[in-house]
BAFI-3210 file (N, C-alpha, C; in Angstrom, 3 decimals, decimal comma, padded with zeros to 6 digits):
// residues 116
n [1|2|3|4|5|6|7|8|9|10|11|12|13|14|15|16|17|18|19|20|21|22|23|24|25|26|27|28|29|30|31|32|33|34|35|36|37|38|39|40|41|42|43|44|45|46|47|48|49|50|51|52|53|54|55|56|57|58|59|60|61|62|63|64|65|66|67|68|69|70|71|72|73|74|75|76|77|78|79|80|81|82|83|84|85|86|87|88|89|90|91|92|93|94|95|96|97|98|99|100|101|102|103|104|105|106|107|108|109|110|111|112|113|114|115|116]
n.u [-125,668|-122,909|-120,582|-117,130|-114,785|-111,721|-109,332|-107,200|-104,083|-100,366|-096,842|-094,766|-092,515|-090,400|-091,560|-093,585|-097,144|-100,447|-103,609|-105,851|-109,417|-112,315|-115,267|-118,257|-121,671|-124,889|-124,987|-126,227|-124,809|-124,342|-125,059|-122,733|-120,285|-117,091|-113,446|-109,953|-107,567|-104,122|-102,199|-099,101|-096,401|-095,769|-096,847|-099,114|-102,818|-104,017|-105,730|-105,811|-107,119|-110,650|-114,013|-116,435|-120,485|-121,313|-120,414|-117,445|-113,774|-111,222|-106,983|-104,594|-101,775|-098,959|-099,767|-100,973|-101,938|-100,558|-102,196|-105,683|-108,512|-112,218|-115,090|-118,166|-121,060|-123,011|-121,361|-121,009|-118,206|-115,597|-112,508|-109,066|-106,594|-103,231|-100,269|-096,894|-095,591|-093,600|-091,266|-092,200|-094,806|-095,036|-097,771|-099,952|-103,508|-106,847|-110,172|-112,903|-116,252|-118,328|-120,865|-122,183|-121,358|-121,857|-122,795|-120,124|-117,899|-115,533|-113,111|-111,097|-108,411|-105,399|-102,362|-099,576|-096,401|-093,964|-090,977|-087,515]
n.v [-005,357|-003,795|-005,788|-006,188|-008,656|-010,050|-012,216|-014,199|-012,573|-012,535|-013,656|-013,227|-015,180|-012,761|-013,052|-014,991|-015,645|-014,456|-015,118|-012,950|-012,963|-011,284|-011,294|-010,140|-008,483|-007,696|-006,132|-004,773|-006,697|-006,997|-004,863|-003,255|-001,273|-003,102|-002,882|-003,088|-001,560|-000,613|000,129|001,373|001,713|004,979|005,776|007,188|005,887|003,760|003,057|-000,213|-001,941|-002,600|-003,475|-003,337|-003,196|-004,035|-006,589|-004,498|-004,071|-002,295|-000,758|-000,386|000,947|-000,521|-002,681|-003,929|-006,929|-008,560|-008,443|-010,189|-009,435|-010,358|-010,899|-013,171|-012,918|-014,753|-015,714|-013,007|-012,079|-010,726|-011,004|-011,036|-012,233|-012,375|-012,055|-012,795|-011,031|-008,297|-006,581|-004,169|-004,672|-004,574|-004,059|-002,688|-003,950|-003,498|-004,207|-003,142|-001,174|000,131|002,514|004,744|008,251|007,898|005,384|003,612|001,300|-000,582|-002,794|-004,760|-004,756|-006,502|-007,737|-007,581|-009,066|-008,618|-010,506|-012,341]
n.w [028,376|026,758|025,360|024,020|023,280|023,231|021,956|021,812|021,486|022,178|022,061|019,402|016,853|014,341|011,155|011,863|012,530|013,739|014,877|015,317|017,702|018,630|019,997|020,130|021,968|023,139|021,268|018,065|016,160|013,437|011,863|012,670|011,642|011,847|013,246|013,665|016,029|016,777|019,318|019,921|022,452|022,913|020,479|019,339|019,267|016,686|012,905|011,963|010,466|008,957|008,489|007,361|007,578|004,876|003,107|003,717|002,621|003,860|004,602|006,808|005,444|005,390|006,718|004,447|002,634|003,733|006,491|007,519|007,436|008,802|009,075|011,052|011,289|012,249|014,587|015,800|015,713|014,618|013,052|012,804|010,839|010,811|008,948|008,387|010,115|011,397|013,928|014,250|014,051|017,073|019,520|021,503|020,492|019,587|019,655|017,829|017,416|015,997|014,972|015,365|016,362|018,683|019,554|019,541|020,648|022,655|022,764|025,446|024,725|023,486|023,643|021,671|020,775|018,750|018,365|018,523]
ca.u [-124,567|-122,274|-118,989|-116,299|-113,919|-110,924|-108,415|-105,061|-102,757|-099,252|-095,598|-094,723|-091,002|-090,454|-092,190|-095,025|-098,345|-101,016|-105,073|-107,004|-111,029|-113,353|-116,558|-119,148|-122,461|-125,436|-125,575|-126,723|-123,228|-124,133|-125,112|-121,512|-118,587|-115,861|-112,296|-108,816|-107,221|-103,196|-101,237|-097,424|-095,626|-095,041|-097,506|-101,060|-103,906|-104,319|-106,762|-105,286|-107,849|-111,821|-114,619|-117,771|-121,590|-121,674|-118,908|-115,989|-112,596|-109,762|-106,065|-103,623|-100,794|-098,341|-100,058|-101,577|-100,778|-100,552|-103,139|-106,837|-109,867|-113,055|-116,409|-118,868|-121,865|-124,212|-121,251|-120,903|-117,172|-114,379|-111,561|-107,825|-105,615|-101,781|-098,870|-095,328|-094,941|-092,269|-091,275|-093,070|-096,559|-095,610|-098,195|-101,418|-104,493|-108,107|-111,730|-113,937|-117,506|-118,538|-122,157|-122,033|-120,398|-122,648|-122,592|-118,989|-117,530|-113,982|-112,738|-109,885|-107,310|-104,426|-100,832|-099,394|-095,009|-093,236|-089,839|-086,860]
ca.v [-004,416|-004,462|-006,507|-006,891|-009,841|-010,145|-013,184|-014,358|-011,887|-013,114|-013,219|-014,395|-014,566|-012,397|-013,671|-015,212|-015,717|-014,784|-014,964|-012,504|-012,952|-010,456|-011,882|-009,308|-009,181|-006,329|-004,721|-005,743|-006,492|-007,264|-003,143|-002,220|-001,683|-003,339|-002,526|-003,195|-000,540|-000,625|001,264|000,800|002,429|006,427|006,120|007,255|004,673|004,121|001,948|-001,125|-002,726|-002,197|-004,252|-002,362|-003,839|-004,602|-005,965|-004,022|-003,978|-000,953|-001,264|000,618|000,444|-001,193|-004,396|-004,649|-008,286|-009,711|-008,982|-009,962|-008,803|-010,991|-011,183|-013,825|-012,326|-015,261|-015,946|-012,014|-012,146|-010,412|-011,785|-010,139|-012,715|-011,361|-012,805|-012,003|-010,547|-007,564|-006,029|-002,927|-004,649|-004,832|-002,810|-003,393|-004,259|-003,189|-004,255|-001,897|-001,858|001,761|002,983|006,500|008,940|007,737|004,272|003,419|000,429|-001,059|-004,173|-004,684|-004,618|-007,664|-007,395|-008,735|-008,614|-009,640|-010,292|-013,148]
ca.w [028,310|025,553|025,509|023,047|024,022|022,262|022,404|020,372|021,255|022,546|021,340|017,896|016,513|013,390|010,368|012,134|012,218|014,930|014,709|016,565|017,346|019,193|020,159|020,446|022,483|023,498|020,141|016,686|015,455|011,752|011,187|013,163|011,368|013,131|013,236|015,040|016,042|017,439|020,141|020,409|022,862|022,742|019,444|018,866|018,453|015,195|012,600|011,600|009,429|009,026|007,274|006,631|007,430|003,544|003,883|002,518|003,802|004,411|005,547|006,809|004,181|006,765|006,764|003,121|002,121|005,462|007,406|006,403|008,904|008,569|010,220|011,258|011,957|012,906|015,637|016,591|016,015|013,785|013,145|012,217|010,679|010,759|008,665|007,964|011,504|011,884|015,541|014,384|014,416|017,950|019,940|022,517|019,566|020,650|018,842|017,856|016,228|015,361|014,167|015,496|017,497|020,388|019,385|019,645|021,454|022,664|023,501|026,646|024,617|023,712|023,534|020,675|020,837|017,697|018,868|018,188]
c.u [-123,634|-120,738|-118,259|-115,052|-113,051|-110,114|-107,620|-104,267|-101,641|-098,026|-095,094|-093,302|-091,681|-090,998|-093,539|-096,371|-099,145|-102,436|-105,595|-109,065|-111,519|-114,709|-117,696|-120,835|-123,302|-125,568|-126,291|-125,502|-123,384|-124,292|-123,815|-120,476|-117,863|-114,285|-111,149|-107,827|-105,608|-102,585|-100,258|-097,302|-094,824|-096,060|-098,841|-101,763|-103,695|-105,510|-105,722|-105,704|-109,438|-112,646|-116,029|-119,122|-121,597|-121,160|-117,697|-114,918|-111,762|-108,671|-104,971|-102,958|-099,859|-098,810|-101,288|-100,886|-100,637|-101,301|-104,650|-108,152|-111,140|-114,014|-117,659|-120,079|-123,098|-123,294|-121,036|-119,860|-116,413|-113,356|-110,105|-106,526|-104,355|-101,179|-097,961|-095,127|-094,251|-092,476|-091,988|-094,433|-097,120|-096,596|-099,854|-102,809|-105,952|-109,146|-112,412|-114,838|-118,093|-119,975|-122,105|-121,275|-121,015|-122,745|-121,220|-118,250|-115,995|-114,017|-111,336|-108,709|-106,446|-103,117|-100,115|-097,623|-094,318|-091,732|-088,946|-086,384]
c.v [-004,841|-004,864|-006,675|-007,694|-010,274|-010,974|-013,626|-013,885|-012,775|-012,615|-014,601|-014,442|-013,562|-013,050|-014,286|-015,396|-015,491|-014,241|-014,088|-012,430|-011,617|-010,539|-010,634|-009,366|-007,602|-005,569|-005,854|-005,771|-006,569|-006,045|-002,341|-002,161|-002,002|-003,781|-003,042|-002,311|-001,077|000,603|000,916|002,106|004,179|006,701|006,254|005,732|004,455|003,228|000,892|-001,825|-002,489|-003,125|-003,495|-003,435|-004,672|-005,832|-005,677|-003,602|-002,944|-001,796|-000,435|000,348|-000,241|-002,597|-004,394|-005,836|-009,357|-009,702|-008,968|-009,895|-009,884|-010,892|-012,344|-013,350|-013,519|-015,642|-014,397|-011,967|-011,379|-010,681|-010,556|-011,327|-012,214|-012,512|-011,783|-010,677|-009,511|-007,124|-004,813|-003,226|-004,679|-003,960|-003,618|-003,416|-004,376|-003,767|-003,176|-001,906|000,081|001,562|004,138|006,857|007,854|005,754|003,313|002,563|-000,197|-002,138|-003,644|-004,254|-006,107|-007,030|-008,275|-008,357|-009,575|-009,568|-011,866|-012,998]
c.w [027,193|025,737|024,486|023,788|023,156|022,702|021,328|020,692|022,100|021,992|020,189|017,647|015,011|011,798|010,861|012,177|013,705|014,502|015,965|016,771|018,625|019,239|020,668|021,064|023,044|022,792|018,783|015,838|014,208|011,675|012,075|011,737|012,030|012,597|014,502|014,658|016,963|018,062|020,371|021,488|022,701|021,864|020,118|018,260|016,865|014,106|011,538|010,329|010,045|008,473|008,110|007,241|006,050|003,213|003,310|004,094|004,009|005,079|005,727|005,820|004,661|006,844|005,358|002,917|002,831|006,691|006,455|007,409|008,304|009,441|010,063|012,162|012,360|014,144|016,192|016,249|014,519|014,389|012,535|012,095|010,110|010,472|008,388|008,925|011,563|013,389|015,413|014,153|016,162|018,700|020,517|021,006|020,342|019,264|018,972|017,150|016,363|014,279|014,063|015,704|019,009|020,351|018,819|020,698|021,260|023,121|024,571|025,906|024,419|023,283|022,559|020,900|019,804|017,838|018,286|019,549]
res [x|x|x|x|x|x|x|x|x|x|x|x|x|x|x|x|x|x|x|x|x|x|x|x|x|x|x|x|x|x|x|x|x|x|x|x|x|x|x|x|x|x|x|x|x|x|x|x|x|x|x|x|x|x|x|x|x|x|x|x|x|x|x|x|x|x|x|x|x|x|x|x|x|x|x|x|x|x|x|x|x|x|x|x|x|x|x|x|x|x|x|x|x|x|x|x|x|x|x|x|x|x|x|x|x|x|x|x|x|x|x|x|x|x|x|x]
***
């Protein structure tokens, strides 16, 4: 069955730094794309950052600069390293690995809160 397992999130102060991983399992993760996607409060999902099978990257414009997505595909895992923190990155952060429509997977979810 397929699992994405995501761990890091927490509360950072402003400026900050926080690593997130997502360990994946039940698919062939090197042909996903995989993405992290954020939900704040009141807002729509949205896509945060992406990196491609090939692997190429995307980013929202919002965190160009400071965040940098990565994948390790002999451990299964993408990664989403976040710097320079603001309170508006705060918001629940999901994994996601995307082939199809029909082949579309989520992780639980982490809560990340950038606060002072």
């Amino acid at each position: 069955q397929v699992q994405l397992v995501e761990s890091g999130g927490g509360l950072v102060q402003p400026g900050g730094s926080l690593r997130f991983s997502c360990a994946g399992s039940g698919f062939i993760f090197r042909i996903y794309d995989m993405g992290w996607y954020r939900q704040a409060p009141g807002k729509q999902r949205e896509l945060v950052a992406v990196i491609t099978s090939d692997p190429n990257t995307n980013y929202v414009d919002s965190v160009k600069g400071r965040f940098i997505i990565s994948r390790d595909n002999a451990k299964n895992t993408v990664y989403l390293q976040m710097s320079s923190l603001r309170p508006e990155d705060t918001a629940v952060y999901y994994c996601n690995a995307h082939l199809t429509s029909s082949f579309d997977y989520w992780g639980q979810g982490t809560q990340v809160t950038v606060s002072s």
